[in-house]
N, C-alpha and C positions, 0 to 999 in steps of 0.2 A: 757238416755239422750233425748234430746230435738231439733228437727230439726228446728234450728232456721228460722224466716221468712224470714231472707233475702238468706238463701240456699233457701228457698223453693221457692222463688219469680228468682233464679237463674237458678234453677236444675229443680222446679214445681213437687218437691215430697213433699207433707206436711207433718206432723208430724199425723195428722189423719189419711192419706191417709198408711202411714207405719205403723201404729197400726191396722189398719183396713185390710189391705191385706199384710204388709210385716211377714217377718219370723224373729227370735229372729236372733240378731246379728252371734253369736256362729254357729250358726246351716248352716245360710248363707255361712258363712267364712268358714267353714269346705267343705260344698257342694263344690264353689269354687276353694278351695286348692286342692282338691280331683278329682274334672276334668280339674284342671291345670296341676297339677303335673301328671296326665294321658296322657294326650295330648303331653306332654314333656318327657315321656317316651315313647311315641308311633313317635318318632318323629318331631316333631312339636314346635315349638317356640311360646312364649308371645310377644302379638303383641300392643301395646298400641300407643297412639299423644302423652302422654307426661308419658312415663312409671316411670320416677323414681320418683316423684313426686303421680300418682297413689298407685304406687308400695308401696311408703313410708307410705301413710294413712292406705292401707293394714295393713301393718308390725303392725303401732300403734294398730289398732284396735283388733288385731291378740292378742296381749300385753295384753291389755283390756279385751278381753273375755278367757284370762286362755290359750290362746295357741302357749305361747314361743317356745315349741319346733316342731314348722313348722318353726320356723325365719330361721334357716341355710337354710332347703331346699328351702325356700320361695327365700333368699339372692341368692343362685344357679340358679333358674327358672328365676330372674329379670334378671342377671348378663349374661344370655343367649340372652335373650329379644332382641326384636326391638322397639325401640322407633321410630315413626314416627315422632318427631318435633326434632331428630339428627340435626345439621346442615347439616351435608354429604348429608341427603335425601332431607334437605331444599335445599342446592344446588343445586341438579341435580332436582329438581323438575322445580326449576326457569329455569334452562336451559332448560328442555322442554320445558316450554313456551315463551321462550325469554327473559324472564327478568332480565337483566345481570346488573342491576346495585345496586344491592341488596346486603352489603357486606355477606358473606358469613357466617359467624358465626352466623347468626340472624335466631330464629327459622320460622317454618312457622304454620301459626296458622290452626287450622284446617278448618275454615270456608275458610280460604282465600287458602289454598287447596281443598276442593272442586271447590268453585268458578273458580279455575285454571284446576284443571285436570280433573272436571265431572260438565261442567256447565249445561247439561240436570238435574240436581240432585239438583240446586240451590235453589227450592221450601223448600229441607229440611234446609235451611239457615234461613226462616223466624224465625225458631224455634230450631236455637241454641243455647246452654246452657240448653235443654233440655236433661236430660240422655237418655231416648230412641233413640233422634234424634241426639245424640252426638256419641251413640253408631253404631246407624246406619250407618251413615257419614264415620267413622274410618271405618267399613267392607269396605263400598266401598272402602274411600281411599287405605285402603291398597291390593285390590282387583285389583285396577285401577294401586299402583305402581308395584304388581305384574308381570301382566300381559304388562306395559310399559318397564319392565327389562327383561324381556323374549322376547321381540320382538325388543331390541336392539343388 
């Protein structure tokens, strides 16, 4: 398939740029699965901003390159997950900052979580919907509501 330009104009992975230095789908998805599913036997949970929707393209693509039979453990390793745009965390996110008039089921976006819980970190906002700097972001946030729940 074919990275269309307006992902790549989103994300800023071209379709060149993945032929050029990425790795065949298959192979990726496997690497992946293989130090998820390690991580989660070692302890460890799947930490994602918007996991079940990541989670879901996973699964499809998983589908796509011949490897259905990850789905159940895949479906187990999600199903453990943290998603950071829960409302629960959106909530108490807004509560640390005061922001009380935000109803409560409404997710919170990543940018407008850093922006709130790591505004030294804001430069990496110029360039979000960048996958590096999306991925980046998500470490810290979840680094920051780590470390914010351990010290309540």
């Amino acid at each position: 398939f074919a990275i269309e330009p307006s992902a790549t104009a989103k994300h800023r992975i071209s379709h060149e740029e993945a032929l050029e230095s990425g790795v065949p789908i298959r192979e990726a998805l496997c690497d992946l699965f293989r130090d998820v599913t390690q991580a989660v036997g070692d302890g460890h949970r799947l930490c994602a901003h918007h996991l079940g929707f990541d989670a879901g393209i996973i699964l499809q693509e998983m589908g796509r390159a011949g490897l259905r039979s990850c789905a159940d453990e895949w479906a187990r390793v999600v199903g453990g997950g943290l998603c950071t745009m829960d409302p629960s965390i959106s909530h108490w996110v807004r509560q640390q900052i005061g922001a009380w008039d935000v109803p409560r089921n409404i997710p919170l976006r990543l940018k407008d979580a850093i922006a709130y819980m790591l505004p030294s970190s804001s430069n990496l906002l110029q360039h979000h919907h960048h996958a590096g700097n999306n991925a980046h972001m998500h470490v810290l946030f979840a680094n920051e509501l780590h470390r914010r729940a351990n010290s309540c």
